[in-house]
C-alpha atoms as one frame of an Amber mdcrd trajectory, in Angstrom:
protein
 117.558  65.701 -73.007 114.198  66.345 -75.331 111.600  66.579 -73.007 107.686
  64.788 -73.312 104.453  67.164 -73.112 101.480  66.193 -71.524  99.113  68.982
 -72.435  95.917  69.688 -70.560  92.292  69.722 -72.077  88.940  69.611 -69.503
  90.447  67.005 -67.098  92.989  65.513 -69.134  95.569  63.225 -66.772  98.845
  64.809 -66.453 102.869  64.063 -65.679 103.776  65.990 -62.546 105.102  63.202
 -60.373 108.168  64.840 -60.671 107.422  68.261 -60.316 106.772  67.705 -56.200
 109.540  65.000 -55.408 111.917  68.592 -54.908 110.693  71.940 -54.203 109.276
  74.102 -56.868 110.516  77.581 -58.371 109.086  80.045 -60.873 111.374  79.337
 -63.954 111.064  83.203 -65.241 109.222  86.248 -63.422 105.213  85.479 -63.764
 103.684  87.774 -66.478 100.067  89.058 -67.302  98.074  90.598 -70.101  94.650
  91.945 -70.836  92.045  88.855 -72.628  90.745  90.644 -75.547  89.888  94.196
 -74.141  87.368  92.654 -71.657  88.069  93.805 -68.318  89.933  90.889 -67.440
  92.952  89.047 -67.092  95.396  86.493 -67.835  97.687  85.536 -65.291 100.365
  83.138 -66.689 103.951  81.661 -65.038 105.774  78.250 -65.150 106.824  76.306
 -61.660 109.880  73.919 -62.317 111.462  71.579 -60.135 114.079  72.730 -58.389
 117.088  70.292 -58.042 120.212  72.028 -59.522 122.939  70.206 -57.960 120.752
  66.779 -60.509 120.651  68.706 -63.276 117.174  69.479 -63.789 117.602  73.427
 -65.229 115.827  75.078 -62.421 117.679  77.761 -61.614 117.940  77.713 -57.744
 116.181  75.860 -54.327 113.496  77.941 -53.537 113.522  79.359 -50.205 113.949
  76.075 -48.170 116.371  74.649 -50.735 116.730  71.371 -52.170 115.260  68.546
 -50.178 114.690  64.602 -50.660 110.916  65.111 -51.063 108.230  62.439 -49.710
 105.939  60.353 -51.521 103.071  62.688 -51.719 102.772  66.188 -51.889 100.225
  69.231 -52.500 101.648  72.152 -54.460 100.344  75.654 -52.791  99.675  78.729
 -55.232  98.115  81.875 -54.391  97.868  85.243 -56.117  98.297  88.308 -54.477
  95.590  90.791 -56.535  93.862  93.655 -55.917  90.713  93.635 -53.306  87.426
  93.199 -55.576  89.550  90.765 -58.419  87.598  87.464 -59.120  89.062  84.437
 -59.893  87.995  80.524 -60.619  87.375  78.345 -57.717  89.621  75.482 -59.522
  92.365  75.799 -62.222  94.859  73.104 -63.462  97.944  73.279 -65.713  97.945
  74.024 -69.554 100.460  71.986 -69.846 103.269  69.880 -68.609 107.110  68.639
 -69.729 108.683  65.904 -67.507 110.758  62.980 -68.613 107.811  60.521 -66.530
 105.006  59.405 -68.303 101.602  60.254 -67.356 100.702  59.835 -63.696  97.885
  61.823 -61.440  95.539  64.585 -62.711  96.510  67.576 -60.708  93.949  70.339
 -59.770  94.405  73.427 -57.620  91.238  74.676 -55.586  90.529  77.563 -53.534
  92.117  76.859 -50.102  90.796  79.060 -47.258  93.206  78.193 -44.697  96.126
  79.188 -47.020  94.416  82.222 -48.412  94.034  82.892 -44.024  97.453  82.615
 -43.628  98.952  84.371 -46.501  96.603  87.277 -45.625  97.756  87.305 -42.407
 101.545  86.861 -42.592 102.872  87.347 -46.321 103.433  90.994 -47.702 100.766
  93.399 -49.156  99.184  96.235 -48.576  95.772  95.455 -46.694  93.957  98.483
 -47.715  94.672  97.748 -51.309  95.273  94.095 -51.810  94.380  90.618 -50.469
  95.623  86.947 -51.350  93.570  84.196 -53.223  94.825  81.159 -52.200  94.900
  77.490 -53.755  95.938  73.646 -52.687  95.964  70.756 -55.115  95.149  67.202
 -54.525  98.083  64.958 -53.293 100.317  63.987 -56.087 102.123  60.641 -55.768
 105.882  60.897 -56.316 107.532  58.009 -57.092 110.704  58.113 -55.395 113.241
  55.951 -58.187 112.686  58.567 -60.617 114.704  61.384 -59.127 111.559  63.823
 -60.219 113.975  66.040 -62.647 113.168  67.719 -65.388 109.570  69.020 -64.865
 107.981  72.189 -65.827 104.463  72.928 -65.459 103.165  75.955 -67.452  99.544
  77.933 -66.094  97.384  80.406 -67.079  94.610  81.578 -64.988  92.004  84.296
 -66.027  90.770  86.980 -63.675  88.435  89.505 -63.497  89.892  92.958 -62.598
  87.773  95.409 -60.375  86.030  98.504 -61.511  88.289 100.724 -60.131  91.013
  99.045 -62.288  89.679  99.113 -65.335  91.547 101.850 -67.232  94.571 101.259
 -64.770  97.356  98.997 -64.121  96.253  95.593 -62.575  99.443  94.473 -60.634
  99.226  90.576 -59.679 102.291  88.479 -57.797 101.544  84.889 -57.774 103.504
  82.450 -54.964 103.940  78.668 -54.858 104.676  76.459 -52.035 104.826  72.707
 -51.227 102.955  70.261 -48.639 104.436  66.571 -47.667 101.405  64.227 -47.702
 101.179  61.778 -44.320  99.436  60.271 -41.536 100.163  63.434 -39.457  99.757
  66.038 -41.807  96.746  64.538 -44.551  95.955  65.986 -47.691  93.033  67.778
 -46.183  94.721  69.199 -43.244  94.447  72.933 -43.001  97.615  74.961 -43.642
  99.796  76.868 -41.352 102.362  78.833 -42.235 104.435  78.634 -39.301 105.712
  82.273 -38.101 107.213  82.779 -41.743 105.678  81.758 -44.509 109.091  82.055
 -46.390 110.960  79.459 -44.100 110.232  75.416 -44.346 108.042  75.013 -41.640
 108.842  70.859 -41.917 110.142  70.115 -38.535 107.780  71.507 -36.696 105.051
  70.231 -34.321 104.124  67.450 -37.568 107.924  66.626 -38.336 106.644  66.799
 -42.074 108.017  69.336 -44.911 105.640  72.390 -45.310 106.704  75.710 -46.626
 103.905  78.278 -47.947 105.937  81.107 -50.291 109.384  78.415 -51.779 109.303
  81.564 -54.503 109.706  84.317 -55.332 112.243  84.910 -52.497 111.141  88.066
 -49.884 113.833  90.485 -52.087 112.247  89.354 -55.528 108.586  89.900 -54.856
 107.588  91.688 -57.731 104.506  92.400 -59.217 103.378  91.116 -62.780 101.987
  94.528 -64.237  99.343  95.381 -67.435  97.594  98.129 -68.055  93.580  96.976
 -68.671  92.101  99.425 -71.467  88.823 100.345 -71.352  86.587  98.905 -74.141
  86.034 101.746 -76.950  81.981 102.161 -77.856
C-alpha cells in the first residue's frame, strides 16, 4: 500500500494519529552528521508504529510489545549527548507517512521530569554524558483506524561542546509512549517506574507508560560523527 506524506513546515498540522494507537520503534539505527562544518549537529532517526502481527512494516514491539493503545497518547524522546551539548527547547517532525489524513499538530518540548528520570535510571556514563529529555502534546488516536502504517521522520540540530569539536560527538536518541487519562493527564510528570525499559502501565495509575520502548537495553548504540574543525 502507497503511503500519503504530510510534510512539516513552521507549524504545519500533521497525520500521526496512528503513529501512538501501538507502541513506537526506531525503523533503522538513528544516524548523525556534522551541519556544514559549524560545530554542530544533526541528529536524524524515524519512529514507526509497531504492530507486526497487522502488517504495518515495523519490524518488532518495542520493549513492552504490541498493545491495544488508548485514545490519547504523548510520545517521549530524549537524547543521550555529551554534558555541555545544546539543543532546541521544542522540535516537531519533518515529516510524516500514514494511511490517515491529517489530524493533530504534534510538538515535542523539553520535559524535565523525563530528562530526571532518564538521568537517573537509563544508561550513561555520568561523568561524561547526560539525557535531554522531551514530551509532546496528547495526540488523539482514533481507535477504528487500526493506527498502521505510520512513520514519522526527525531531524534535530545540536550544538556540540568545545571539547568535542575536532572529536567524535556520539548521540543515542530513545522514544517512549504515555496513555492520556483522567489519572494520568497530559501534564502529569513522568516516572519511569524502577525500569525505564519495562511498561510501567499497571502500576499505581493502571494506565500504559513506558519511558525507553527502543532501542532495546542490548542495542543501545551510539549514533557517531566526527565534527571537523572549521579551516581559517
Amino acid at each position: 500500500m502507497r503511503l500519503g506524506r504530510a510534510a512539516l513546515a513552521g507549524g504545519a498540522t500533521v497525520a500521526l494519529a496512528a503513529l501512538f494507537s501501538g507502541c513506537v520503534v526506531f525503523t533503522a539505527p538513528p544516524t548523525v552528521k556534522q551541519v556544514k562544518k559549524q560545530p554542530k549537529v544533526k541528529v536524524m532517526f524515524e519512529v514507526c508504529l509497531s504492530d507486526p502481527d497487522e502488517g504495518s512494516g515495523c519490524q518488532d514491539g518495542g520493549n513492552s510489545g504490541v498493545y491495544n493503545g488508548p485514545n490519547e497518547m504523548r510520545l517521549l524522546v530524549a537524547f543521550r549527548v555529551p554534558k555541555g551539548t545544546k539543543a532546541p527547547q521544542s522540535f516537531e517532525p519533518k515529516s510524516v507517512e500514514t494511511d490517515n489524513p491529517p489530524t493533530d499538530t504534534l510538538v515535542l518540548s523539553r520535559d524535565a521530569s523525563y530528562k530526571r528520570e532518564l538521568n537517573q535510571k537509563a544508561p550513561r556514563n555520568a561523568k561524561k554524558f547526560k539525557y535531554l529529555g522531551y514530551s509532546s502534546n496528547g495526540i488523539d488516536v482514533p481507535s477504528e483506524t487500526g493506527g498502521l502504517n505510520a512513520v514519522a521522520r526527525f531531524a534535530v540540530k545540536m550544538t556540540v561542546p568545545q571539547d568535542r569539536v575536532g572529536k567524535r560527538f556520539k548521540v543515542r536518541p530513545v522514544v517512549g509512549t504515555y496513555e492520556v487519562s483522567e489519572d494520568q493527564p497530559v501534564d502529569e510528570p513522568i516516572d519511569c517506574g524502577p525500569d525505564p525499559f519495562e511498561d510501567q502501565g499497571f502500576g499505581s495509575s493502571g494506565e500504559f507508560l513506558i519511558c525507553i520502548d527502543s532501542p532495546s537495553p542490548d542495542e543501545f548504540d551510539n549514533a557517531k560523527a566526527k565534527v571537523k574543525r572549521k579551516k581559517r
